[in-house]
N, C-alpha and C positions, 0 to 999 in steps of 0.2 A: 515285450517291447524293449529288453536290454539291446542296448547297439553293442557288436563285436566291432571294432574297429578292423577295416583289414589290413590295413596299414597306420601310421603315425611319426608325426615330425613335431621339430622345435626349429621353426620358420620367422623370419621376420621381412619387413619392407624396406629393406635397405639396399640396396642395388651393391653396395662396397663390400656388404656383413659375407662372412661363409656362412650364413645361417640365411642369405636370402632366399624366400621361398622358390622361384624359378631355378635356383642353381642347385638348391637340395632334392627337388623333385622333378624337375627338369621340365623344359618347355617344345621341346623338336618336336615337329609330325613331319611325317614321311607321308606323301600324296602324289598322285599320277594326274599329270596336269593334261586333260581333258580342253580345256582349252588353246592349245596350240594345235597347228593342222597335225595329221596322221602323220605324216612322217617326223614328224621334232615330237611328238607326245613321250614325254619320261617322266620319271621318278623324281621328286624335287624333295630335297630337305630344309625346311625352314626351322628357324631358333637357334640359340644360342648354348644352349645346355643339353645333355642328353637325359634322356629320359630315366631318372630309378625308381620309378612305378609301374606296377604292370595292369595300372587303371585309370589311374589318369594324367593329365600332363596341366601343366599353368601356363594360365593367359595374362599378364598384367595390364593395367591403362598404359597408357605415357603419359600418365602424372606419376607413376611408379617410377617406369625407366628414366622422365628426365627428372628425378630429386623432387616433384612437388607434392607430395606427401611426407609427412613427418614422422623420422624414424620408428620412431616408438608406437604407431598408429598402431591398433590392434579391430580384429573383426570385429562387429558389432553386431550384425546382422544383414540382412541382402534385400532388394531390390523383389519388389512383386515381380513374379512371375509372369510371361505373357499369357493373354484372355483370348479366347474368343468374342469376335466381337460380331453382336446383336441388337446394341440399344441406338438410339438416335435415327432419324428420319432418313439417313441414306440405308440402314436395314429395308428399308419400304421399299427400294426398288429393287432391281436385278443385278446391282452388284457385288451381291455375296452367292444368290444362287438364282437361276432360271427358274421357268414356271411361272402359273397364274399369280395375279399379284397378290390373292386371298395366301396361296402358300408364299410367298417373301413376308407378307403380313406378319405371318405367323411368327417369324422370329422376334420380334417385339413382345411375344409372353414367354420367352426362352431366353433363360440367364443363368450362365453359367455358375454354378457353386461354388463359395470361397476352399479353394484349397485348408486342409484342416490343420488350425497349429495349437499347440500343447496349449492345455487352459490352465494346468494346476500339475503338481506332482504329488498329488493326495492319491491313497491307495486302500485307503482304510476308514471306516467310519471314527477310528477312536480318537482326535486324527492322524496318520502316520503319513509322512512325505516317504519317498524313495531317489535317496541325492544320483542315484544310477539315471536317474533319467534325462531325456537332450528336452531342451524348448525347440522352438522350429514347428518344423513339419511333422507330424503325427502320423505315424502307418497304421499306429493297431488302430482295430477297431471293438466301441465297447457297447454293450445293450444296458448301461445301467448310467444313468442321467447324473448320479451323485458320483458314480467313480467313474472317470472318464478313461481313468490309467488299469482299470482291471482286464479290460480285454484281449484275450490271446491270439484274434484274427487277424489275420492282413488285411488293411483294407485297400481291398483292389482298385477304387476308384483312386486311389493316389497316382497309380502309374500313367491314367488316362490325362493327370496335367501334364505329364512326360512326354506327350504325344508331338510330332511333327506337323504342321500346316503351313501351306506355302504363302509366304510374305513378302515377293519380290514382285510383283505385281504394279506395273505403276499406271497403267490407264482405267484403271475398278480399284474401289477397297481390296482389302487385303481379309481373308477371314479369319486371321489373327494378328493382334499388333502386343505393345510390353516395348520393352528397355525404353521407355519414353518419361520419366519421371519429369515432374512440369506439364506435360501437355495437360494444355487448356479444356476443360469442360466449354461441348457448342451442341448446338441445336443438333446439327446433322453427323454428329459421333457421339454423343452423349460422354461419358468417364471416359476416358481411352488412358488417363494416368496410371502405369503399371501399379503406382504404391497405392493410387486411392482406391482404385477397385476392386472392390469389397475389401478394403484396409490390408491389402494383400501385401504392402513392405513390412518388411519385421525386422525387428530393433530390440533387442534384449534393455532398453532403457522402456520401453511399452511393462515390464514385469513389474508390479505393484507388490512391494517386500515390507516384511516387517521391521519395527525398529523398537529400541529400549528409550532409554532418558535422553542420552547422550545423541539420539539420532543416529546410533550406530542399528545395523540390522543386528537382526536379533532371528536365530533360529529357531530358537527352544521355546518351549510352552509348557504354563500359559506364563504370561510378562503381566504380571497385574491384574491378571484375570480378565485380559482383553483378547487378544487372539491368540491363536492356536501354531504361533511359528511358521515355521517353512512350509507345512501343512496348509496354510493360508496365504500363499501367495500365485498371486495368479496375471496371467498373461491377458493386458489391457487390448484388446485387437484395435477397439477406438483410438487408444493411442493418448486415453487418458486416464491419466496416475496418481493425482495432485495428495498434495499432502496432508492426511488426516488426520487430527489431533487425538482423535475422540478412540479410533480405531488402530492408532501408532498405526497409520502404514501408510508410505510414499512412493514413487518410482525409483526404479535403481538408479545408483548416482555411480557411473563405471570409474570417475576421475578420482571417488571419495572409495567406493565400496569395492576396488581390485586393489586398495594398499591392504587390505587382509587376505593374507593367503590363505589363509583355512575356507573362505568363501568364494574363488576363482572357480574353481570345481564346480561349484551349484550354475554356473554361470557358460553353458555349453548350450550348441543350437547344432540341428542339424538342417539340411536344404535335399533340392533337387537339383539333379542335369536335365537339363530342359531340351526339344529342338530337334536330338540328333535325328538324322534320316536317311535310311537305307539304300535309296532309291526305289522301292518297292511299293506297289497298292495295298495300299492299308484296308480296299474296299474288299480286297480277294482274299479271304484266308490263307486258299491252298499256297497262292505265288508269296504270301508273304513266306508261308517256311522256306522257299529256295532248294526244295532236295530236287530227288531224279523226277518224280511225281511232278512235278513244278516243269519242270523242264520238259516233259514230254507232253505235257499238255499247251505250253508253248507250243510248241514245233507240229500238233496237230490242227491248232485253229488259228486260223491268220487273223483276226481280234485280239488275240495273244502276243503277237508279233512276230511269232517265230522264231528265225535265229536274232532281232531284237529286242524281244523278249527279256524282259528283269533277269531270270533266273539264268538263260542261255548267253547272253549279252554279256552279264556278269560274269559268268565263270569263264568266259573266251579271251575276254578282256585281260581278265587274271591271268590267264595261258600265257596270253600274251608278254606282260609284262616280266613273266617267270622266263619266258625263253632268252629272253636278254640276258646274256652272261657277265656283260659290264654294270648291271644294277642288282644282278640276283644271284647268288651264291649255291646253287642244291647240288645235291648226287644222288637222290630221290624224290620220286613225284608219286604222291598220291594223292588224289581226292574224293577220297571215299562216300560212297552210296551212290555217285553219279556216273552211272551207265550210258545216258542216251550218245549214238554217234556225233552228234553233233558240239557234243563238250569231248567226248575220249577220244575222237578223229584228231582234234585241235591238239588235244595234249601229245597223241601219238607224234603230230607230225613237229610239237615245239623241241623236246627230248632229244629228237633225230636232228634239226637244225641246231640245240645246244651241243651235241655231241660229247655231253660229260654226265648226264648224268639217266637214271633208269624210270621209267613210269609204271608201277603200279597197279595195272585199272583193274575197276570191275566190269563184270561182264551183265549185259539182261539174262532174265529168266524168263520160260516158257512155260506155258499148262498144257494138260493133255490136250486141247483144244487149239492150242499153239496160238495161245493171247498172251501179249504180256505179262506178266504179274505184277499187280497193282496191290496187291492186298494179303493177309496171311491169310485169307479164307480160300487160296485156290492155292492148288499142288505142285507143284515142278515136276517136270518131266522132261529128262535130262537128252532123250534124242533129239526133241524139238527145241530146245537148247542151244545145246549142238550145232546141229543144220542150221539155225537161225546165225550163230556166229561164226560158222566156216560161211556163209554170203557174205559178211563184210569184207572177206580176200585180204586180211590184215599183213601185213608183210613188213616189220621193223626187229632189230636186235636188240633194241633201244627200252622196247615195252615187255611189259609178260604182264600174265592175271592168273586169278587160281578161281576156282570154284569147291563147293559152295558157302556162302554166309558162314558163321562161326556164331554159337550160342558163347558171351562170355562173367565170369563173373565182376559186375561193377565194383565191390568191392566196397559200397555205401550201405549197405543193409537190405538191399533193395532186389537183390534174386540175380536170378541171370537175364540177358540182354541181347538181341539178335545184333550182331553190327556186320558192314561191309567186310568183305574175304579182303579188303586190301590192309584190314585193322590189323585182324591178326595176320598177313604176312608183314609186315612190319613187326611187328613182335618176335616174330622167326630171324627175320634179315638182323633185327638186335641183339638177340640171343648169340647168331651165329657168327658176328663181328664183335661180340664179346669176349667170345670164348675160343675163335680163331681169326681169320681176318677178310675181307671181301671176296678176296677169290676163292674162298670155301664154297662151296653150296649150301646154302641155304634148306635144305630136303632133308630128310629125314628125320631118324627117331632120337636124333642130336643135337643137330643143329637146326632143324626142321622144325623144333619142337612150338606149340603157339602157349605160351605157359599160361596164361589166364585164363584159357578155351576149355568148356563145360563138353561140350559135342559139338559137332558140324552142325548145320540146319538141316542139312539134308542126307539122308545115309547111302552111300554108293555101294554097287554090286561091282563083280569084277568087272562083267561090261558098261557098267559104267563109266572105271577107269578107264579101262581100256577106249573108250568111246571118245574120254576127255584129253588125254592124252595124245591120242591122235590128231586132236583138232588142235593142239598145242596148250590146251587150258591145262593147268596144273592142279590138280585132286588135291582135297584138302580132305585127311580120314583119322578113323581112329581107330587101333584096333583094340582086341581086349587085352589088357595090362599095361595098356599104355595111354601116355597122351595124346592131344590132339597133335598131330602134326601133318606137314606139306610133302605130298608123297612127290614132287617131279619138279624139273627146275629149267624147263622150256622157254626161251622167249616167244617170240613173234614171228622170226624168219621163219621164209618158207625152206628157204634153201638149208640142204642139210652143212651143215658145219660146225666149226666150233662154235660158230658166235650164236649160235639158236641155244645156246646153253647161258643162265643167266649168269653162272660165275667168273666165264670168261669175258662178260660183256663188260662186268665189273671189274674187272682183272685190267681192261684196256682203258676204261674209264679212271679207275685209279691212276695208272702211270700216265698217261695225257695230262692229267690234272698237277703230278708231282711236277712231268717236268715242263707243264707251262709255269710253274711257280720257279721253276731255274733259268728259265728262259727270261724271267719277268728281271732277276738279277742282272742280264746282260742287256738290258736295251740300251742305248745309243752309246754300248761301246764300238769300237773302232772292229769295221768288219774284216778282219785279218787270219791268216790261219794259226793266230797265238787265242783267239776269240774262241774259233774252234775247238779246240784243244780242249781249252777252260770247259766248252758246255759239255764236250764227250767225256771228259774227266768228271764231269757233276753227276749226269746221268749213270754212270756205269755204277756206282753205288747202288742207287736207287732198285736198279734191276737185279743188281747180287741180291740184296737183304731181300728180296722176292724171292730168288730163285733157295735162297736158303731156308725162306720159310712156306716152299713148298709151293710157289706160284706157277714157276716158270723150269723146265728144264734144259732149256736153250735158249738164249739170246745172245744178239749183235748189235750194237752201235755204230751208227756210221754218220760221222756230221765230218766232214773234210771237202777238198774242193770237188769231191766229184759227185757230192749230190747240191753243192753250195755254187753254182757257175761264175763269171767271171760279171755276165749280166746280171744274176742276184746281187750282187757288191753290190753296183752301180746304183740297182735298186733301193740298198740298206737292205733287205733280205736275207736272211740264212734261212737255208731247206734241211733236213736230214730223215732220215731212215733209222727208224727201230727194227728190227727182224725178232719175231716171238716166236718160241713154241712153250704153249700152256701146257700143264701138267697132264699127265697122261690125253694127249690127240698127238694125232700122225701128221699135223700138218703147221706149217710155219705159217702166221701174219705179219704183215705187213703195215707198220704204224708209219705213216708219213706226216712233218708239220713243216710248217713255214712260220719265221715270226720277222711280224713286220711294227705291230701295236702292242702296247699291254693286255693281255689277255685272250689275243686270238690266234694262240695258238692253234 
């Protein structure tokens, strides 16, 4: 039951201090506001601080922000958590759940269990305390009545006060309430006070500590041969602590008993996050995980919702928001495990309208029987495979995918791990912008390499390759002496050219990307052929240091009046022309942009 902290600060309440909590830990979330119609929905940043946690962020009152707490304030303890709620004569009817009124009845002998908090920091019958330990909320769990602190289990019921239930409700009760501290005990709610039910506010002044003569606490034992020190102190859930002569022990006094620092330490609590909600059925197992399974089972039963569907809804959504180049930043897309068309269509076609950066995907898999696979219990069988993804007629330069899955090692003690083919070709595209630069290929037994990767999942024959490759899927193999790597570097066009090759795709994604960042220097200067000049003269660099390090073996720049017209002025417009030839192809592309805005080029 030791807490690892994963993090840790020296925080206070002072809105002025550098030490104030919101500005050391930071308060911003980033949210996609849902409530504005379809076409205005974006990305909104609120707060004031950025965030330097990668767990959680602060919330304060506005007794924090306007000054009405006093500097020095320090936590004491939190606020019960919210209840489900059961008791009082409106459980009787149907506003917590339908059905015969014998089952609404029913909820009147159903009462939710007080969340569990530290009773003692005793560990030992001799007595021994263990100053390691937090008051609060208690996870372990113990089978032994006299040590409460010996047991090494999780207890799982902690995380079910964790849980989400919907409280916005305002023509029926609600089947949870909490943050209500005050509310009034009545006939028809019974307790609904977060702190009073089942004494669920905690207060580290509730800790009934021992003391010496002096009324100082006292740790050590025994003191007079009355109690047993730290070993004997224990958390009053009642909330009563009064002071006894007889047994020296009192409630903690935080005002008298934190001017000793050697006793601060003992005086630690830990909580819960309470509420968060995924937007997901908590009633469905399978749709709470969210993988491809989840989604395809959407998309097969209209009860599910289909393309409304949690699992499908969600990740289109996300497509969505990713394809915006003015709030999303990428030059790869992956979302690995998730196959079905209905999410890899979406990303195909977001990529292609980003036009900067590359998608990833995975592909389904077939059985001999040409079902899905759903499970490790059926086979692959790489024709029906095949045939099943040369029907989607995919056709972008934008996307590629490899085949199949990749065995890899986790690296936690725990063995190897099947994960999506988009895992490790990431790992490959890392290696091989590591080690040379995007316009490389990613293939082979160099740069191709998947370094983590134990074996493929699935073992190819030459017709196989050959089978995959044709369909444009890129073989993921192994052979003997070597690592796992990615034998092909295909995208998605049908049409043969350079650009069905992924390094060229990147090769043109890179430079778009350099020089809309040069482009981004000259907005609202004066559209002149001195303007000009400046961007042909920014670019030409850009495309040597490529062609020097092996990208390009011909290029041309042209931004002057003759791709720039006398109408574009008038506009604020400049047009120009890149002319490429990538390294070893026989043929020239043609890069054209216009910039009118920041970032659309």
């Amino acid at each position: 039951d030791r807490i690892r902290p994963l993090s840790s600060y020296l925080v206070d309440l002072n809105p002025s201090s550098d030490r104030y909590v919101s500005k050391v830990i930071g308060d911003q979330r980033v949210y996609f506001d849902f409530d504005k119609p379809v076409g205005k929905q974006k990305l909104v940043l609120e707060g004031s601080y950025p965030n330097s946690d990668s767990y959680v962020r602060v919330e304060v009152s506005e007794d924090v922000l306007n000054n009405n707490v006093p500097k020095d304030a320090l936590p004491i303890g939190f606020r019960g958590p919210d209840f489900l709620l059961t008791s009082g004569s409106i459980a009787k009817g149907n506003g917590l759940m339908s059905g015969t009124q014998t089952t609404a009845l029913s909820l009147l002998n159903v009462k939710q269990p007080p969340i569990p908090y530290r009773r003692n920091l005793k560990v030992s019958t001799a007595p021994t305390a263990n100053t390691s330990l937090y008051w609060g909320v208690q996870t372990s769990l113990s089978n032994n009545a006299s040590l409460l602190n010996k047991g090494k289990k999780v207890n799982s019921t902690v995380a079910a006060y964790t849980k989400y239930f919907p409280n916005f409700r305002t023509g029926k009760v609600n089947a949870m309430t909490g943050s209500n501290p005050g509310a009034a005990v009545s006939t028809s709610n019974g307790v609904i006070d977060c702190d009073l039910f089942n004494n669920s506010g905690f207060t580290l002044e509730n800790i009934r500590v021992t003391y010496d003569t002096s009324k100082d606490i006292a740790t050590t034992a025994p003191f007079d041969g009355v109690h047993d020190g730290l070993a004997s102190w224990t958390y009053e859930r009642s909330g009563s602590a009064p002071t006894h002569t007889t047994s020296k022990t009192r409630a903690f006094d935080p005002a008298k008993d934190l001017d000793n620092q050697s006793l601060r330490n003992l005086f630690k609590f830990t909580t819960i996050l309470q509420g968060g909600f995924d937007g997901l059925n908590i009633f469905n197992k399978p749709a709470t995980r969210m993988d491809n399974g989840s989604a395809v089972s959407e998309m097969l039963n209209s009860n599910r919702g289909l393309e409304q569907g949690s699992t499908v809804a969600g990740f289109r959504k996300a497509i969505a928001i990713t394809e915006n180049t003015a709030d999303v930043d990428i030059k790869l897309l992956a979302i690995p495990g998730m196959r079905h068309a209905a999410i890899t269509d979406e990303a195909i076609e977001a990529v292609k309208n980003r036009f900067d950066a590359l998608y990833i995907m995975d592909i389904d898999s077939y059985d001999n029987i040409n079902t899905l696979l759903t499970s490790s219990a059926q086979t692959h069988h790489i024709l029906n495979t095949v045939t099943a993804f040369k029907a989607r007629a995919l056709d972008s330069s934008f996307s590629t995918c490899y085949y199949p899955d990749v065995m890899l090692d986790t690296g936690d003690g725990n063995g190897e791990k099947e994960l999506p083919a988009s895992v490790g070709a990431l790992g490959a595209y890392s290696l091989n912008d590591r080690i040379g630069f995007p316009w490389f290929a990613p293939a082979g037994v160099t740069r191709g390499v998947i370094e983590s990767a134990t074996i493929p999942s699935v073992n190819l024959s030459k017709k196989n390759l050959d089978d995959l490759y044709e369909a444009d899927i890129n073989p993921i193999i192994k052979m003997p002496g070597r690592k796992v790597f990615i034998n092909g570097q295909k995208t998605l066009q049908v049409k043969h050219s350079a650009l069905d090759r992924v390094n060229v795709r990147r090769l043109l994604i890179h430079i778009r990307r350099q020089v809309r960042e040069v482009a981004n220097t000259l907005l609202f200067e004066p559209n002149r052929d001195s303007t000009l000049q400046r961007f042909e003269s920014a670019v030409e660099p850009i495309l040597q240091t490529i062609q020097e390090q092996a990208g390009l073996d011909r290029y041309q720049v042209r931004i002057d009046s003759s791709t720039t017209t006398q109408a574009d002025v008038l506009n604020n417009t400049v047009r120009g022309k890149i002319f490429l030839q990538p390294t070893r192809t026989a043929e020239f592309i043609s890069l054209d942009f216009e910039i009118q805005n920041p970032g659309t080029i």
